[in-house]
RORO-511393 format. One record per residue (C-alpha): residue number from 1; residue in one letter; x, y, z. Coordinates in Angstrom, 3 decimals. Example, Ala and Ser with C-alpha at 12.3 -4.5 7.8 and 13.67 -1.06 7.14 Angstrom:
+-----+------+----------+----------+----------+
! pos ! code !        x !        y !        z !
+-----+------+----------+----------+----------+
!   1 !    a !   12.300 !   -4.500 !    7.800 !
!   2 !    s !   13.670 !   -1.060 !    7.140 !
+-----+------+----------+----------+----------+
***
This chain:
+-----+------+----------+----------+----------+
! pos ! code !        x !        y !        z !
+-----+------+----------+----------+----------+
!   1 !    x !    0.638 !    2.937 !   11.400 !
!   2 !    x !   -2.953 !    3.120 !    9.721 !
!   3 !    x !   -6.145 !    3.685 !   11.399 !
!   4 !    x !   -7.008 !    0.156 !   10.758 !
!   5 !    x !   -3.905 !   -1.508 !   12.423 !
!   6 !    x !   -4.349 !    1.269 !   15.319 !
!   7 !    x !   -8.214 !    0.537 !   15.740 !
!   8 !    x !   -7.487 !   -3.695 !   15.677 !
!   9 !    x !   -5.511 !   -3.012 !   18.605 !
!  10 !    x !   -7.535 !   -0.901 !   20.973 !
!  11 !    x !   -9.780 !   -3.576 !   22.321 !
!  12 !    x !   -7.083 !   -4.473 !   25.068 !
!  13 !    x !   -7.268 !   -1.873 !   26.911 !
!  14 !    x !   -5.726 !    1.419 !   26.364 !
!  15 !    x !   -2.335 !    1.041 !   28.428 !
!  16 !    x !   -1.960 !   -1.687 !   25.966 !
!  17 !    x !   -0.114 !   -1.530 !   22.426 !
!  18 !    x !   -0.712 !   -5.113 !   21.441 !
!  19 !    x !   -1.848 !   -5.800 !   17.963 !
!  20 !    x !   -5.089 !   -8.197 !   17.975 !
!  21 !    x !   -4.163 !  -10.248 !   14.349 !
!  22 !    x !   -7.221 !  -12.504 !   14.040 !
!  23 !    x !   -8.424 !  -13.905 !   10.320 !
!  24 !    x !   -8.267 !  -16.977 !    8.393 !
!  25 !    x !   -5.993 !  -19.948 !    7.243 !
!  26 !    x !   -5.839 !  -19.333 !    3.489 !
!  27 !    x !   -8.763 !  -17.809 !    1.417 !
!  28 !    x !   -9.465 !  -20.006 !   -1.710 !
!  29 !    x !  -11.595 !  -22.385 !   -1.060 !
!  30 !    x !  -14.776 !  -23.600 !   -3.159 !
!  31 !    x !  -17.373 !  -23.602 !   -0.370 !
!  32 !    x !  -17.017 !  -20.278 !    0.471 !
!  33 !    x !  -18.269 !  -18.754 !   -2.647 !
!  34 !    x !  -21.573 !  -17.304 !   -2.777 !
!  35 !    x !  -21.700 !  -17.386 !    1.471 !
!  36 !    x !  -18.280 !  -15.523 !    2.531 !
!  37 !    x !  -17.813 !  -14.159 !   -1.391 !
!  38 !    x !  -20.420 !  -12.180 !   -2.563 !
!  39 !    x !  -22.081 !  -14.111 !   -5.348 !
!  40 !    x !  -20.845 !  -12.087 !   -8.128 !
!  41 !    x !  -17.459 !  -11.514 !   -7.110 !
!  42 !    x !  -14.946 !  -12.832 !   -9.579 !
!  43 !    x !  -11.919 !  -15.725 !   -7.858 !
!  44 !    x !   -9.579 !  -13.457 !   -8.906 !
!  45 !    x !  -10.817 !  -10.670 !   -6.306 !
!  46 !    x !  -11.261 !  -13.156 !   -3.433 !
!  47 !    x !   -8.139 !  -12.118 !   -1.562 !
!  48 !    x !   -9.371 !   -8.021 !   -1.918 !
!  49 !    x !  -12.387 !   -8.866 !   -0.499 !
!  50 !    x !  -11.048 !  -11.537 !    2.395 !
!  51 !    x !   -8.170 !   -8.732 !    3.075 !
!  52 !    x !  -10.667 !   -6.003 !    3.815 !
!  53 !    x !  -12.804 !   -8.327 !    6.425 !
!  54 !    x !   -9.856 !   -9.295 !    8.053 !
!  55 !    x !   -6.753 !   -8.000 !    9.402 !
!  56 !    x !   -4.302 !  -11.030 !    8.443 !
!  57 !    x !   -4.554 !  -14.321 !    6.713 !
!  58 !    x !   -1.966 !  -17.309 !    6.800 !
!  59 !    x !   -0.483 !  -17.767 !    3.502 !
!  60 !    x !   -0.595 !  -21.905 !    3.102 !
!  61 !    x !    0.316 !  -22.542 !   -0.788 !
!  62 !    x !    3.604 !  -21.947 !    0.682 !
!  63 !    x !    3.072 !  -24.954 !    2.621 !
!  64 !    x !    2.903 !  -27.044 !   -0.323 !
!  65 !    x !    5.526 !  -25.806 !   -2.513 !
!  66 !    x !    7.616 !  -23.020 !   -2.836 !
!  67 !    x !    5.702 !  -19.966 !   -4.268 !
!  68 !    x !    6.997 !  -17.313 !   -7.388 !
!  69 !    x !    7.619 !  -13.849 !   -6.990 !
!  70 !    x !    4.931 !  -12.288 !   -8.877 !
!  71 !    x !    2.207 !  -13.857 !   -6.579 !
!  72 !    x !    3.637 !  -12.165 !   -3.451 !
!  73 !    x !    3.998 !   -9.004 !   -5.677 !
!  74 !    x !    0.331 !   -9.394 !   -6.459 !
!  75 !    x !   -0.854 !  -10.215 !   -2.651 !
!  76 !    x !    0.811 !   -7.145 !   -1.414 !
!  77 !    x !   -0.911 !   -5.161 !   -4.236 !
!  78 !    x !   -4.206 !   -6.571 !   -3.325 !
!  79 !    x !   -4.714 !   -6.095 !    0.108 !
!  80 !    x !   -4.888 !   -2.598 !    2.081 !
!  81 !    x !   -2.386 !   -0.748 !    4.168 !
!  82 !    x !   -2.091 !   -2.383 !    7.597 !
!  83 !    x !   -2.686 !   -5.537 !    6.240 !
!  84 !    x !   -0.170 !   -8.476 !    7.461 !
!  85 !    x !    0.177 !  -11.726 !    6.389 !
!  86 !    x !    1.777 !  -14.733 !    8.219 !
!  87 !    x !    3.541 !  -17.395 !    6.179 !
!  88 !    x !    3.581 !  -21.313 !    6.447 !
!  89 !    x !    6.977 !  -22.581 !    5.910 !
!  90 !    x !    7.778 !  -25.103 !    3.192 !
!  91 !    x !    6.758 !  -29.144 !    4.432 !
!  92 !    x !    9.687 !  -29.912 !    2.838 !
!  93 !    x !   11.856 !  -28.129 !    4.984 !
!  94 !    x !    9.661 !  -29.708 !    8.417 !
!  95 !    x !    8.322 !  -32.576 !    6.972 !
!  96 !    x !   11.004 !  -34.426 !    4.437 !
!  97 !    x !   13.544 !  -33.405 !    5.456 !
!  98 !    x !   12.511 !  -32.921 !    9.339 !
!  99 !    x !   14.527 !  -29.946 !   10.457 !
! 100 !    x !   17.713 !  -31.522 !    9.571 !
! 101 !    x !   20.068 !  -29.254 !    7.674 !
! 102 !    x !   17.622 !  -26.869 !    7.200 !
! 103 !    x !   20.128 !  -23.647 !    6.027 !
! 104 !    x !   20.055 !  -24.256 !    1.928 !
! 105 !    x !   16.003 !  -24.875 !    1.911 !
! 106 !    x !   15.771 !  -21.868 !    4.152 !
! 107 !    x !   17.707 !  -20.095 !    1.455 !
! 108 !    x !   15.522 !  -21.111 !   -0.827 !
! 109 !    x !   12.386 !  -20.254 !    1.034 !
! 110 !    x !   13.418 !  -16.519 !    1.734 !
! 111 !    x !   15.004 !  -16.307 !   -2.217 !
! 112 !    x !   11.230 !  -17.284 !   -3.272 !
! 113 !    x !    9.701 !  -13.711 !   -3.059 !
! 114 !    x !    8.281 !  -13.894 !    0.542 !
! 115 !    x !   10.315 !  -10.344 !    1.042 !
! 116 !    x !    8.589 !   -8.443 !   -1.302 !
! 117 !    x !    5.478 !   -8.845 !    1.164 !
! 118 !    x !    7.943 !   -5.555 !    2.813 !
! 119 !    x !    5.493 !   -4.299 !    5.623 !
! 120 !    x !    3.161 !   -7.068 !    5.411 !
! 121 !    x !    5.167 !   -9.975 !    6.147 !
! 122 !    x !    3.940 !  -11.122 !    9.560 !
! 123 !    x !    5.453 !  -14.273 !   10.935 !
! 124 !    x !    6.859 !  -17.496 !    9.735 !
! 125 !    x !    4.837 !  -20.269 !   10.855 !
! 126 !    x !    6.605 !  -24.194 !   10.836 !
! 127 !    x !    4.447 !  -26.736 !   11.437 !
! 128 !    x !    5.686 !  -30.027 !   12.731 !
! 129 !    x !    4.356 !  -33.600 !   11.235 !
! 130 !    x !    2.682 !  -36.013 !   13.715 !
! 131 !    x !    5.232 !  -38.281 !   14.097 !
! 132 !    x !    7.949 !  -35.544 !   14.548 !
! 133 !    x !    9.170 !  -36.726 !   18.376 !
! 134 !    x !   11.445 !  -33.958 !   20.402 !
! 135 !    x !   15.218 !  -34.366 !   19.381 !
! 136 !    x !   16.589 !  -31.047 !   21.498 !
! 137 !    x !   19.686 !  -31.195 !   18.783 !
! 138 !    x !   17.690 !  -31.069 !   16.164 !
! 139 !    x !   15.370 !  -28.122 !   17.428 !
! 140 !    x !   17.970 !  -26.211 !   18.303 !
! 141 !    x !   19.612 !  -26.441 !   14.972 !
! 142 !    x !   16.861 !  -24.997 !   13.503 !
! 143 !    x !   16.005 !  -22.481 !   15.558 !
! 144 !    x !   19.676 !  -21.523 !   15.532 !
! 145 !    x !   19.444 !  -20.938 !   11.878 !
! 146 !    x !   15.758 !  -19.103 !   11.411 !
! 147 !    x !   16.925 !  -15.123 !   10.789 !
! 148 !    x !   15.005 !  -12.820 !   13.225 !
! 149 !    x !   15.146 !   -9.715 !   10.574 !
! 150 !    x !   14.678 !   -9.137 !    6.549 !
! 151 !    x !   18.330 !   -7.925 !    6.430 !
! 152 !    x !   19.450 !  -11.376 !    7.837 !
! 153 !    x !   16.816 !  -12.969 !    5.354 !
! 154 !    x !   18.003 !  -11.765 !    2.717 !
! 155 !    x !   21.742 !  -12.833 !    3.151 !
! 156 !    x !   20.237 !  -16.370 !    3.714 !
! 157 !    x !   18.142 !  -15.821 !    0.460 !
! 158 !    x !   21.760 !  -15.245 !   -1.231 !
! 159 !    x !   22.833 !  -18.107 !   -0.861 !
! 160 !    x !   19.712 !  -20.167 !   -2.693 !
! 161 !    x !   20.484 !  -23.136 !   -4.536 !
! 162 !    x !   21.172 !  -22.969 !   -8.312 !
! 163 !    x !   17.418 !  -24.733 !   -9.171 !
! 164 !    x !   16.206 !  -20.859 !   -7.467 !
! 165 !    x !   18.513 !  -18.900 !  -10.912 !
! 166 !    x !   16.088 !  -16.855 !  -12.412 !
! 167 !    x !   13.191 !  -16.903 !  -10.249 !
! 168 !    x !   14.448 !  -15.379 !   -7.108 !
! 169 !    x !   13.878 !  -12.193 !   -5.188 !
! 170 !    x !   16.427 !  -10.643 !   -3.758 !
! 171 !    x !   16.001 !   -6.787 !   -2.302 !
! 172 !    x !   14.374 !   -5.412 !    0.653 !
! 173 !    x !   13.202 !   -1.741 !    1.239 !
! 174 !    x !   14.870 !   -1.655 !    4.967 !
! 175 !    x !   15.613 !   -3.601 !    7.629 !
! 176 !    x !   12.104 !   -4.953 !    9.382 !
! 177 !    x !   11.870 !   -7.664 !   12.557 !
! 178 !    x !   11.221 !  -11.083 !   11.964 !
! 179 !    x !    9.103 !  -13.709 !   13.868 !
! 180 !    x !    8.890 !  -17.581 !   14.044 !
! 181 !    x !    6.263 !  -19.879 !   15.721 !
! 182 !    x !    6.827 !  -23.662 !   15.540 !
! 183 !    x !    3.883 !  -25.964 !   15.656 !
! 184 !    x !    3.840 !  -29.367 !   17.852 !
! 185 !    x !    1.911 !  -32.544 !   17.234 !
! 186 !    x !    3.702 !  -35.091 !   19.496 !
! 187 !    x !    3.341 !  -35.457 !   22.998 !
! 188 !    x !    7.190 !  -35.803 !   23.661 !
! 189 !    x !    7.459 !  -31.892 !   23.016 !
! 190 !    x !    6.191 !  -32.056 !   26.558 !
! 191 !    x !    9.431 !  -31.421 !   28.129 !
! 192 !    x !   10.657 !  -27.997 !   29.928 !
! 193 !    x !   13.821 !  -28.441 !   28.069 !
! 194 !    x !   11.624 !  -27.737 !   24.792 !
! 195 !    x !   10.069 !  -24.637 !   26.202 !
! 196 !    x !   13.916 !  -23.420 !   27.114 !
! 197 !    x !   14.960 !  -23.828 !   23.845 !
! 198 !    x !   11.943 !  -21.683 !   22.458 !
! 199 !    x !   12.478 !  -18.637 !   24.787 !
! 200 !    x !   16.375 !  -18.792 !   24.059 !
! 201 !    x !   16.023 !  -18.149 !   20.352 !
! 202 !    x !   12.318 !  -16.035 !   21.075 !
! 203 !    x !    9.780 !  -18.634 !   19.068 !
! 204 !    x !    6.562 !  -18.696 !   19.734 !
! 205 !    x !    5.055 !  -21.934 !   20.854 !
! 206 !    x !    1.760 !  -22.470 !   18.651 !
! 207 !    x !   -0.976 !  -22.833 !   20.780 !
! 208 !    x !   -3.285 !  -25.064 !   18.657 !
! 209 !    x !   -6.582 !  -25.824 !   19.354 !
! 210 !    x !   -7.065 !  -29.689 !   17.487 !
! 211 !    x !  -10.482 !  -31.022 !   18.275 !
! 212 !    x !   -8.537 !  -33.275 !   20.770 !
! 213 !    x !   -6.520 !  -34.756 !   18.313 !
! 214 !    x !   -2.861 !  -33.468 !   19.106 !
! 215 !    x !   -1.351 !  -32.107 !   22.358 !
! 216 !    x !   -2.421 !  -28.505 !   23.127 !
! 217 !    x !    0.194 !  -26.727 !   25.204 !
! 218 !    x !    0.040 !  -22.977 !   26.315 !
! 219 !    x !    3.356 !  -21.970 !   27.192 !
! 220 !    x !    4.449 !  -18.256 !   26.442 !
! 221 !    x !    7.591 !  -18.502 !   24.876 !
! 222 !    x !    8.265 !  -15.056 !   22.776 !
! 223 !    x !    6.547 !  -11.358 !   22.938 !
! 224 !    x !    3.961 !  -12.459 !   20.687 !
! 225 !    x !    1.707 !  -15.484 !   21.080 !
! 226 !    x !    0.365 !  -17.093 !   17.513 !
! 227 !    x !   -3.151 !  -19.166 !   17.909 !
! 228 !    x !   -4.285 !  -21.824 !   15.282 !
! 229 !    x !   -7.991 !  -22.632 !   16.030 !
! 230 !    x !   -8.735 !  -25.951 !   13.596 !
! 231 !    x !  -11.727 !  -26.820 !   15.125 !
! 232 !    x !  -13.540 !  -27.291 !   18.760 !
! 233 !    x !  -15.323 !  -30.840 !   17.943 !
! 234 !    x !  -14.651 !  -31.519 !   14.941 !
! 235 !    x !  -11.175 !  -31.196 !   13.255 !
! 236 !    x !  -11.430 !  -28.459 !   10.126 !
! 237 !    x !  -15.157 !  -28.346 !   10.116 !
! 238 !    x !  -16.422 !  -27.477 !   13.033 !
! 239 !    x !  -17.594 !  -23.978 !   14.231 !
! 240 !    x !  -16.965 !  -22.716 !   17.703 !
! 241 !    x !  -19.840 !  -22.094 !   20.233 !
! 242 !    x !  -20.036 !  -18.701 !   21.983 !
! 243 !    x !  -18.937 !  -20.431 !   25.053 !
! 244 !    x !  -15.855 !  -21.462 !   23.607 !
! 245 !    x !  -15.012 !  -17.784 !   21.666 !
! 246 !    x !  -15.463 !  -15.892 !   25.075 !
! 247 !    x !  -13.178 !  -18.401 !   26.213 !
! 248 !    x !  -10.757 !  -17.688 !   23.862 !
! 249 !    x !  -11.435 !  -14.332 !   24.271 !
! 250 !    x !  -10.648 !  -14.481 !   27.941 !
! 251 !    x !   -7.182 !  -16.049 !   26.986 !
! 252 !    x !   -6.029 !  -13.017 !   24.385 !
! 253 !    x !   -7.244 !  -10.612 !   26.830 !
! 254 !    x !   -4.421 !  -12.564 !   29.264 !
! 255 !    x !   -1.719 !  -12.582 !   26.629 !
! 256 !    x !   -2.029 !   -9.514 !   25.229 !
! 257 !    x !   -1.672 !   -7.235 !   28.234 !
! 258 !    x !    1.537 !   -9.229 !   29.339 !
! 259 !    x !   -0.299 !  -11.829 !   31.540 !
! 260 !    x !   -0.701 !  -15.470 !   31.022 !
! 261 !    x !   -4.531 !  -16.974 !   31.532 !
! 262 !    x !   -4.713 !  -18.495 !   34.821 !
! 263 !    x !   -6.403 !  -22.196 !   33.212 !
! 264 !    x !   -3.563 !  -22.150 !   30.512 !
! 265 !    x !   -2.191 !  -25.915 !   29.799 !
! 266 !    x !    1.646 !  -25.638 !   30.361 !
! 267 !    x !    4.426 !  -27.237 !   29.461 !
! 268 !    x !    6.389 !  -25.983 !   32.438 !
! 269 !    x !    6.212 !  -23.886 !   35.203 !
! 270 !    x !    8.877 !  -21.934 !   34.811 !
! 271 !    x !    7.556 !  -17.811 !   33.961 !
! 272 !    x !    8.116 !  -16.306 !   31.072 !
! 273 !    x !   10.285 !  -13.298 !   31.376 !
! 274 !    x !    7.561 !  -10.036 !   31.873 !
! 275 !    x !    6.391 !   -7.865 !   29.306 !
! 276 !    x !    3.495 !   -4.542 !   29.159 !
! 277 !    x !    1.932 !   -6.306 !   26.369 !
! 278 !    x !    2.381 !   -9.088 !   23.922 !
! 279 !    x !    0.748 !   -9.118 !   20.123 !
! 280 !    x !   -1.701 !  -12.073 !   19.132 !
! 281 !    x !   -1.988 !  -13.735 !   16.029 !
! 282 !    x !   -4.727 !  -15.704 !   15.491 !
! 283 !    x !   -5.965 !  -17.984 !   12.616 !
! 284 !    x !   -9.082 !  -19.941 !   12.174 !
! 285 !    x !   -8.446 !  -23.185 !   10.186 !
! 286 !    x !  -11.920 !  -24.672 !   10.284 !
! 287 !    x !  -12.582 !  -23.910 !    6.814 !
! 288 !    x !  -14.403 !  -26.998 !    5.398 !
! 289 !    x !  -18.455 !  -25.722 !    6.128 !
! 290 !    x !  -17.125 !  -21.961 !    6.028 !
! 291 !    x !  -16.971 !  -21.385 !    9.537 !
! 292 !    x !  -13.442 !  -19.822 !    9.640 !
! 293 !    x !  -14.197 !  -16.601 !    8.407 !
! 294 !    x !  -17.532 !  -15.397 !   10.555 !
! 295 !    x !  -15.563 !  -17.085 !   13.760 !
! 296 !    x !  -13.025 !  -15.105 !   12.945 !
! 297 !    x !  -15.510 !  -11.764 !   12.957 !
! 298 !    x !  -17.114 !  -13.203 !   16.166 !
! 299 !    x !  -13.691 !  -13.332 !   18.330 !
! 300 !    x !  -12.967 !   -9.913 !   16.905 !
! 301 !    x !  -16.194 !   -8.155 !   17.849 !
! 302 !    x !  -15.921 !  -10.101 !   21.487 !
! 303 !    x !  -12.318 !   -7.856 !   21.761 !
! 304 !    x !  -13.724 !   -5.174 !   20.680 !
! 305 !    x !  -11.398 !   -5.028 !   17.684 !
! 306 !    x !  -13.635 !   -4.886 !   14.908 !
! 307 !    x !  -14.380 !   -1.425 !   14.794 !
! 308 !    x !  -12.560 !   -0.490 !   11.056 !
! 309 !    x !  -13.496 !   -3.856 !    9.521 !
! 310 !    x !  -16.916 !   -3.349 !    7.348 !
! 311 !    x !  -20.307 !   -5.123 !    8.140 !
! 312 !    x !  -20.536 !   -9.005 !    7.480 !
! 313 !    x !  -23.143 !  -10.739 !    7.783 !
! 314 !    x !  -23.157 !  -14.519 !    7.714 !
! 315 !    x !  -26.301 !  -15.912 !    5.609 !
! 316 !    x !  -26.110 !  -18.998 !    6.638 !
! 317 !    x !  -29.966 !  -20.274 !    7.260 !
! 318 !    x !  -28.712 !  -22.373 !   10.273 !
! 319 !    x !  -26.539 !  -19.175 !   12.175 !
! 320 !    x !  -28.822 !  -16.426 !   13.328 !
! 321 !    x !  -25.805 !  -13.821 !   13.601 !
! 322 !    x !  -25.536 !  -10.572 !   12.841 !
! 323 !    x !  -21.466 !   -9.721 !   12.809 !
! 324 !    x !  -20.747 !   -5.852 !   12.704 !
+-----+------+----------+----------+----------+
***
């Protein structure tokens, strides 16, 4: 483990081993040039730079459509030992064709390169549409199918459809753990049943923070928890007060050393099963006036986990804050 993975860590207390993951949703985007990117750095160099400010960033082309080999050769080359990314899972897999039969675009997914990320493939996120109501058979399916290591992965990835001939990857260096957090957006996911099925296959439940917009449940439901911050106001633009990071703070601090924050919105009752210490991945998704990033910085510093990242400084003339 490097220095940098040990040192984002250490914030929790030292009876802890929890990794503290917090960055950013994605890295190319327009607005950020010249305030996040130094002026003179060139697009091609924005993920070196993002990847040394931050200890993870959600990969969301993926989202969109299936990416090629070479670019996940070329992210793992450009980003620094101890870096991890997480991964957004295809829409058409959650959103077209909504969970259902989900084993040959899985095989497709994991043929598409995502295992050459080796040491730096952090977990799969799926995202659920809107209008995507609880079905318990349907869940289940999926999360009945979803391989929990590489080696498992990669026997899916095998079995890719012909359209994947001659742009698939298919090796891994060894055997490495898998994770999976599944994203709600419909208030019928309120159901313990939902939160059973989670901890029996060991997916995280996303806790999302939406501006309001979609439910926000809390429920611990694997040993890691994974955090998508879009916004505290305002959906994908808005910043987040001080008030609200120490908050959030507060909550990691809870999760991380094997608690569960006494305020957290639940699903159900029911406990989930005790652990020392859980890790925390956490992405910032309010990207639109270039808040992500320095938020990101901000909730670090609060856990005392920014100690190996180098200075930023936010130059905003609106934010006085200096971010070490």
């Amino acid at each position: 483990m490097s220095e940098r993975v040990k040192e984002a860590g250490a914030g929790v207390g030292a009876k802890s081993r929890a990794q503290l993951r917090i960055g950013i949703s994605g890295w190319r985007y327009e607005p950020w040039r010249k305030v996040f990117y130094p002026a003179d750095l060139a697009q091609a160099r924005e993920l070196d730079f993002a990847s040394r400010m931050l200890p993870t960033i959600e990969i969301n082309g993926s989202f969109y459509s299936l990416q090629r080999p070479k670019s996940y050769q070329e992210w793992y080359d450009a980003t620094p030992e101890g870096f991890v990314f997480a991964h957004k899972g295809n829409r058409f897999i959650t959103h077209m064709r909504r969970l259902r039969d989900p084993a040959p675009s899985l095989s497709n997914v994991f043929a598409s390169g995502v295992l050459a990320l080796r040491d730096k493939l952090g977990p799969f996120l799926w995202q659920l549409p809107p209008n995507f109501q609880f079905d318990a058979g349907v869940i289940e399916a999926f999360l009945a199918a979803l391989p929990h290591d590489t080696a498992a992965a990669l026997e899916m990835a095998r079995q890719h459809e012909p359209r994947m001939e001659g742009r698939a990857f298919l090796e891994i260096d060894r055997k490495r753990k898998l994770r999976h957090a599944l994203e709600i957006r419909h208030e019928s996911f309120a159901d313990a049943a939902f939160v059973k099925l989670l901890r029996k296959y060991k997916v995280a439940l996303v806790v999302a923070d939406t501006a309001g917009k979609w439910p926000g449940y809390e429920d611990v439901t694997a040993d890691f928890m994974y955090l998508r911050l879009h916004g505290e106001k305002e959906l994908y633009a808005g910043g987040y007060t001080d008030e609200a990071l120490n908050g959030w703070a507060r909550k990691i601090r809870a999760w991380s050393t094997g608690g569960q924050p006494g305020d957290a919105r639940l699903i159900t009752a029911a406990a989930p099963p005790k652990r020392a210490s859980r890790d925390i991945y956490c992405y910032f998704d309010n990207d639109i006036k270039v808040h992500a990033p320095f938020d990101a910085r901000r909730l670090l510093a609060r856990l005392d986990a920014d100690a190996a990242l180098p200075a930023l400084i936010d130059p905003r003339p609106d934010v006085d804050r200096g971010l070490r």
